[in-house]
C-alpha positions in Angstrom: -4.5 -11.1 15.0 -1.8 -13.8 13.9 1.3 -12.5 14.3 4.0 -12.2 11.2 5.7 -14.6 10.0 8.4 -15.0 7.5 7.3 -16.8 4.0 8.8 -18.0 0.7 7.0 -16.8 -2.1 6.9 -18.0 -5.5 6.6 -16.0 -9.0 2.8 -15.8 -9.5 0.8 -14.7 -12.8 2.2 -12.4 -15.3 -0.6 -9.4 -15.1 -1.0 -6.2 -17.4 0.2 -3.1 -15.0 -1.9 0.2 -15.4 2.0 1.6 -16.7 1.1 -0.9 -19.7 3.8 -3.2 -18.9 3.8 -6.8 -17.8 4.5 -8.3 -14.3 5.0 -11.0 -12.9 3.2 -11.5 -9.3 5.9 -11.4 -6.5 6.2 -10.4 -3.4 2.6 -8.3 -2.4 0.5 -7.6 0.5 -2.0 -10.5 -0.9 1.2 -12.9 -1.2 2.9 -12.4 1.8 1.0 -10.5 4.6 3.3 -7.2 3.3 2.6 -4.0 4.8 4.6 -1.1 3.2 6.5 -2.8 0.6 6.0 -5.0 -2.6 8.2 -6.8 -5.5 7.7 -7.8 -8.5 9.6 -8.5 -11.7 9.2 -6.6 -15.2 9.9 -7.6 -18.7 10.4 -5.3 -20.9 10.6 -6.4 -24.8 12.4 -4.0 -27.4 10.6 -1.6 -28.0 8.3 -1.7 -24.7 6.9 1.7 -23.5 5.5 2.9 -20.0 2.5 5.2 -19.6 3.7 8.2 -18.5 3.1 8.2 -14.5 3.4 8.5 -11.3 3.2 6.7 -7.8 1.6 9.1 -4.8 3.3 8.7 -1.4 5.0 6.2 -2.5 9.0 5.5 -3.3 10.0 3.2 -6.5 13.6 1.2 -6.4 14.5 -0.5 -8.9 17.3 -3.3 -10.0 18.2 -3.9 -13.7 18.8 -7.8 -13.9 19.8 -7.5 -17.4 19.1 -5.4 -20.5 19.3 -2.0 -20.4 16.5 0.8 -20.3 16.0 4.4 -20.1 14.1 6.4 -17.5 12.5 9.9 -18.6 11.3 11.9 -15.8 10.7 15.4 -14.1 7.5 18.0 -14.7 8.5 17.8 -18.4 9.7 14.0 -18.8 13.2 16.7 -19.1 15.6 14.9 -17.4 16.6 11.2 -18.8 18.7 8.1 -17.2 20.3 4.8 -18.5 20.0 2.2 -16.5 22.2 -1.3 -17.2 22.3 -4.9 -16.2 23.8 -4.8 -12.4 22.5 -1.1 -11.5 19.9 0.3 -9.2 17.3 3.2 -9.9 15.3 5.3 -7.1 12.2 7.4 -8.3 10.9 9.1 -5.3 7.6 9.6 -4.4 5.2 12.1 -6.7 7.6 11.9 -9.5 6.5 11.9 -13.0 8.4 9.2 -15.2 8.4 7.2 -18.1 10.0 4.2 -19.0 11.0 2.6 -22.5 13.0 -0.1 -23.6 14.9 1.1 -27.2 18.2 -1.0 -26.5 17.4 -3.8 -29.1 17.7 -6.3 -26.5 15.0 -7.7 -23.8 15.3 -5.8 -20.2 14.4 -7.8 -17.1 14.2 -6.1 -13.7 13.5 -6.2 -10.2 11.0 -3.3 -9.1 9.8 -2.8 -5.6 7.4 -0.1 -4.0 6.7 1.0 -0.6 3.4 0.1 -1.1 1.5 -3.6 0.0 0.0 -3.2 -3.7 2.9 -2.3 -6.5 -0.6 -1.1 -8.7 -2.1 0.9 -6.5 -1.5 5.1 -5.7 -0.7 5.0 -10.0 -1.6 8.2 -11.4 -1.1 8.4 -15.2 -0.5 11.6 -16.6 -1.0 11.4 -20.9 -0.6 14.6 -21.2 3.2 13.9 -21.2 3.5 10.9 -22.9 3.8 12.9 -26.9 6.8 14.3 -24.9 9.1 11.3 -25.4 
């Protein structure tokens, strides 16, 4: 087994996430050997909209670069956050949220999960996406 190693990597292809937004390839267990963690970057247009969803086992931080956007999340999609340029977000694990971008401007952030694979352990739930 070769051991690890550190490595520069380099924005990839923008990809269509399962949440229905779009990514740009970061930092992955296919791009850098990652384990239990990956990073990408998300766009979020005016009016974009997540899925409703959530990530199994696995922890979600995120890091507005600019924009704003707001967070809906619990059981019921009850509770809500606004999160702006230069402030952080945690969803823990198991979570239900929902995303969407109504601030009139574009939304660009940093989003990283303790995951090798930033798609995978998404469970969407539609049942609570009429709820926002």
């Amino acid at each position: 087994m070769t051991p690890a190693n550190c490595k520069l990597i380099r924005p990839g292809d923008a990809y269509l996430g399962q949440q229905g937004f779009t990514y740009t390839t970061g930092l992955t267990g296919v791009t850098a050997g990652s384990q239990h963690i990956s990073m990408t970057l998300v766009n979020l247009p005016d009016g974009a909209r997540a899925k409703a969803h959530l990530h199994r086992d696995i922890e979600t931080a995120v890091y507005v670069i600019d924009g704003e956007t707001e967070m809906f999340f619990g059981d019921r999609l009850q509770d809500r956050l606004v999160a702006r340029s230069g402030e952080y977000v945690y969803v823990p694990a198991d979570m239900p949220h929902l995303v969407i971008n109504r601030s009139r401007a574009a939304c660009r952030a940093i989003v990283a999960h303790t995951a090798a694979d930033d798609q995978v352990g998404i469970v969407l739930l539609p049942e609570l996406d009429a709820l926002v």
